[in-house]
GUFIPA-757871 format. One record per residue (C-alpha): residue in one letter; residue number from 1; x, y, z. Coordinates in steps of 0.001 Angstrom, whole numbers. Example, Ala and Ser with C-alpha at 12.3 -4.5 7.8 and 13.67 -1.06 7.14 Angstrom:
BEGIN
<site><marmar>A</marmar><fido>1</fido><u>12300</u><v>-4500</v><w>7800</w></site>
<site><marmar>S</marmar><fido>2</fido><u>13670</u><v>-1060</v><w>7140</w></site>
//
This chain:
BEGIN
<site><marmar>X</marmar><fido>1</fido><u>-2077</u><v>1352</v><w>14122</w></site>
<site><marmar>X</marmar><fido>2</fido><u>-841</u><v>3079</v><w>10848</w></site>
<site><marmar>X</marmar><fido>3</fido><u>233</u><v>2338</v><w>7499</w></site>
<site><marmar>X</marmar><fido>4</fido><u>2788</u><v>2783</v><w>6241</w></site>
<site><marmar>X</marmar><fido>5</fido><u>3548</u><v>3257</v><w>2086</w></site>
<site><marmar>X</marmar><fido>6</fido><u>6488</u><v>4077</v><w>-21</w></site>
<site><marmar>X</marmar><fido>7</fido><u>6973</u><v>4283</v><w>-3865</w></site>
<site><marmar>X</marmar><fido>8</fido><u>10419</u><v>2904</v><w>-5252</w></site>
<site><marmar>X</marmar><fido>9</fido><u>12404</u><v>3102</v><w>-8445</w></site>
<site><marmar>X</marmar><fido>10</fido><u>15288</u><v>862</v><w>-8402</w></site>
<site><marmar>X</marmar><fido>11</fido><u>16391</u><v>853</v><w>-4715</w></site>
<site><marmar>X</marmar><fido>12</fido><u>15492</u><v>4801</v><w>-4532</w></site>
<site><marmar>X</marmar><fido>13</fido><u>12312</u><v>5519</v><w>-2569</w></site>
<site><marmar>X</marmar><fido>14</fido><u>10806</u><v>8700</v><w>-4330</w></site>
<site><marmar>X</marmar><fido>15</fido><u>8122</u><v>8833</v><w>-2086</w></site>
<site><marmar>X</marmar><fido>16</fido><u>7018</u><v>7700</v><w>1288</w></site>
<site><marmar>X</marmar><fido>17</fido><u>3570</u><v>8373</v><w>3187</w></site>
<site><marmar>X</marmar><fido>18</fido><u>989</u><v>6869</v><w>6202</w></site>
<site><marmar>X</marmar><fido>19</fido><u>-2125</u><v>6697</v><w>7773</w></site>
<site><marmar>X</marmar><fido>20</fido><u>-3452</u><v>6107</v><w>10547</w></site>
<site><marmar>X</marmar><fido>21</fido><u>-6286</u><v>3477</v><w>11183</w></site>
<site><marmar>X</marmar><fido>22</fido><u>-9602</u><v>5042</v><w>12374</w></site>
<site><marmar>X</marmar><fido>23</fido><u>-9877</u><v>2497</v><w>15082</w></site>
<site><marmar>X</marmar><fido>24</fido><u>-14089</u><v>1806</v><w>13580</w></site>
<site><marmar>X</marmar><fido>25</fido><u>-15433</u><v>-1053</v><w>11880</w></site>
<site><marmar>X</marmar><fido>26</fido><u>-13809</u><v>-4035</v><w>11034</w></site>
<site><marmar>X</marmar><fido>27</fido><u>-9834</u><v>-4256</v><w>10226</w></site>
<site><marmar>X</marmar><fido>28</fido><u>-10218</u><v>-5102</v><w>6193</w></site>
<site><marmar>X</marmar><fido>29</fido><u>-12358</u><v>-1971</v><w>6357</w></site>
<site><marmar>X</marmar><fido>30</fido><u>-9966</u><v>552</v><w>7923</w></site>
<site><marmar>X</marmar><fido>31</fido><u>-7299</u><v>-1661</v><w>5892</w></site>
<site><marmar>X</marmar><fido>32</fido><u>-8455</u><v>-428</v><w>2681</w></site>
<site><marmar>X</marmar><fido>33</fido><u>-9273</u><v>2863</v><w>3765</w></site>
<site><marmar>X</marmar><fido>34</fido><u>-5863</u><v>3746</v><w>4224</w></site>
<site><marmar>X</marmar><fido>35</fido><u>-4891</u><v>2216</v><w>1169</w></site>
<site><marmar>X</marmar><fido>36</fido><u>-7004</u><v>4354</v><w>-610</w></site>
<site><marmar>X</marmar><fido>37</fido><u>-5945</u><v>7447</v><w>1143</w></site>
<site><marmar>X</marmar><fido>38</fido><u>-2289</u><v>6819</v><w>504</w></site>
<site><marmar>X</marmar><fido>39</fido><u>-2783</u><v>6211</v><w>-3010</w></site>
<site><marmar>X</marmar><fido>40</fido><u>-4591</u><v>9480</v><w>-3234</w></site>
<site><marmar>X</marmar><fido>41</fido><u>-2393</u><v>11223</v><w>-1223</w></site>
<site><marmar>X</marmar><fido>42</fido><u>949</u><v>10069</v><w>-3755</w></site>
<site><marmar>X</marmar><fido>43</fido><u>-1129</u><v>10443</v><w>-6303</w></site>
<site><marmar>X</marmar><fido>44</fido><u>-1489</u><v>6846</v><w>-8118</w></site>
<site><marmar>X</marmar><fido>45</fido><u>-4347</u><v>4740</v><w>-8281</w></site>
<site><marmar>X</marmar><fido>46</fido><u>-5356</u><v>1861</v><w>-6127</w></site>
<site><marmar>X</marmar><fido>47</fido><u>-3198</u><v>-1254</v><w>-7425</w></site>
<site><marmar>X</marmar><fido>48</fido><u>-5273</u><v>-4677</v><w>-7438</w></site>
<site><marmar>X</marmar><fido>49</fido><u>-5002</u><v>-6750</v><w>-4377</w></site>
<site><marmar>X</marmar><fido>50</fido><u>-3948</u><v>-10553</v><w>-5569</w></site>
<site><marmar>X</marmar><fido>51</fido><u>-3498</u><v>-13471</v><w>-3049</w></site>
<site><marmar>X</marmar><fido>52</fido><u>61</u><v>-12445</v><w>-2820</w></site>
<site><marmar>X</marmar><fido>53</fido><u>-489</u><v>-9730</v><w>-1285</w></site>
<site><marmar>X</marmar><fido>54</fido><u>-2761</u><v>-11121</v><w>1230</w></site>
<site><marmar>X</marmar><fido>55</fido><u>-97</u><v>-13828</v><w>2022</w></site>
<site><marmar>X</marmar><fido>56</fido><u>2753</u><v>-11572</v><w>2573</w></site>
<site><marmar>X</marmar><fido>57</fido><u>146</u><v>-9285</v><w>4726</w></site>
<site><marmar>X</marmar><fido>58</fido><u>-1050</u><v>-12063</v><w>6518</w></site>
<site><marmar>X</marmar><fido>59</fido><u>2781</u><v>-13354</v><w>7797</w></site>
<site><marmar>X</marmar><fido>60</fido><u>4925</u><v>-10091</v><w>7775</w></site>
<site><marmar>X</marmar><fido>61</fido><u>3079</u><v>-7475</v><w>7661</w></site>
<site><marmar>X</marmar><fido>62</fido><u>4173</u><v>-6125</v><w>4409</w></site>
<site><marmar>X</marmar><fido>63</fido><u>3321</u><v>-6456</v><w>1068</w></site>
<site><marmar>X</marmar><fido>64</fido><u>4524</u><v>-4561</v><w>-2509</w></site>
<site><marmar>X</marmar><fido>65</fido><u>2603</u><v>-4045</v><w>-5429</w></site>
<site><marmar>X</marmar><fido>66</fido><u>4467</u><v>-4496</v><w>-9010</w></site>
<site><marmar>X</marmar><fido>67</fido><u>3847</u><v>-2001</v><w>-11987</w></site>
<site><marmar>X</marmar><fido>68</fido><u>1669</u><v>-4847</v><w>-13451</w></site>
<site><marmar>X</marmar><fido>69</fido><u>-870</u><v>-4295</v><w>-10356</w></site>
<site><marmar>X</marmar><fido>70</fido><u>-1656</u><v>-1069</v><w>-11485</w></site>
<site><marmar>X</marmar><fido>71</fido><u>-4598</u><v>-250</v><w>-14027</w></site>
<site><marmar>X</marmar><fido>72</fido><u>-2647</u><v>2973</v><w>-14724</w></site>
<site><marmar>X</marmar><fido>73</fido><u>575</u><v>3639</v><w>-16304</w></site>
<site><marmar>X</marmar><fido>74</fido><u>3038</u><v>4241</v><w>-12951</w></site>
<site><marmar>X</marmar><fido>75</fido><u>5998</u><v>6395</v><w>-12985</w></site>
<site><marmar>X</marmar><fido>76</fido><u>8149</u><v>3356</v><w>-10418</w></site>
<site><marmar>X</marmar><fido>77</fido><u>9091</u><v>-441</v><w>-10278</w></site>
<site><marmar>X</marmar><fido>78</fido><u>7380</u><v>-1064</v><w>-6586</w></site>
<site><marmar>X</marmar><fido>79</fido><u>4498</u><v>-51</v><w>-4078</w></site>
<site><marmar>X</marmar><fido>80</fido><u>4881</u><v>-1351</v><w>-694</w></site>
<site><marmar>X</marmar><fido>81</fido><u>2716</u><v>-1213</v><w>1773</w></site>
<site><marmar>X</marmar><fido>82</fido><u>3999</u><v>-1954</v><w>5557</w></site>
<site><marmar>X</marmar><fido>83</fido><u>1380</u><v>-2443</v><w>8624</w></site>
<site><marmar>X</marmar><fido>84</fido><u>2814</u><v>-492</v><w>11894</w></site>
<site><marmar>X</marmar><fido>85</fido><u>1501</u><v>-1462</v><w>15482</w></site>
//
């Protein structure tokens, strides 16, 4: 499994990255592993996980991540992140 991440502004994706799931420990673990990777890899900080997010994970797969998630200042309007099998 990977994940899957991409930065938007508007409908414009500046930036698009993944990782792949080290296949040890449980699946929250490697789940926010790769989030953390991806968000150092692009650069931004890790955005706070609400129950939103873990609804829209939960039944598609997919979640995004609003400028308001973000303890930093960000540069874009949306974060998604997108679960690959």
């Amino acid at each position: 499994m990977k994940l899957e991440a991409k930065i938007f502004k508007g409908k414009k994706i500046l930036m698009e990255d993944e990782a792949i799931f080290s296949g040890q420990g449980k699946f929250q673990q490697q789940l926010e592993q790769c989030l953390i990777t991806l968000c150092k890899n692009m650069s931004i900080s890790v955005p706070i996980w609400v129950g939103k997010n873990t609804r829209e994970f939960v039944r598609f797969k997919w979640t995004s991540f609003n400028e308001d998630q973000f303890f930093d200042k960000v540069f874009f309007d949306r974060f998604e992140i997108r679960l690959i099998e």
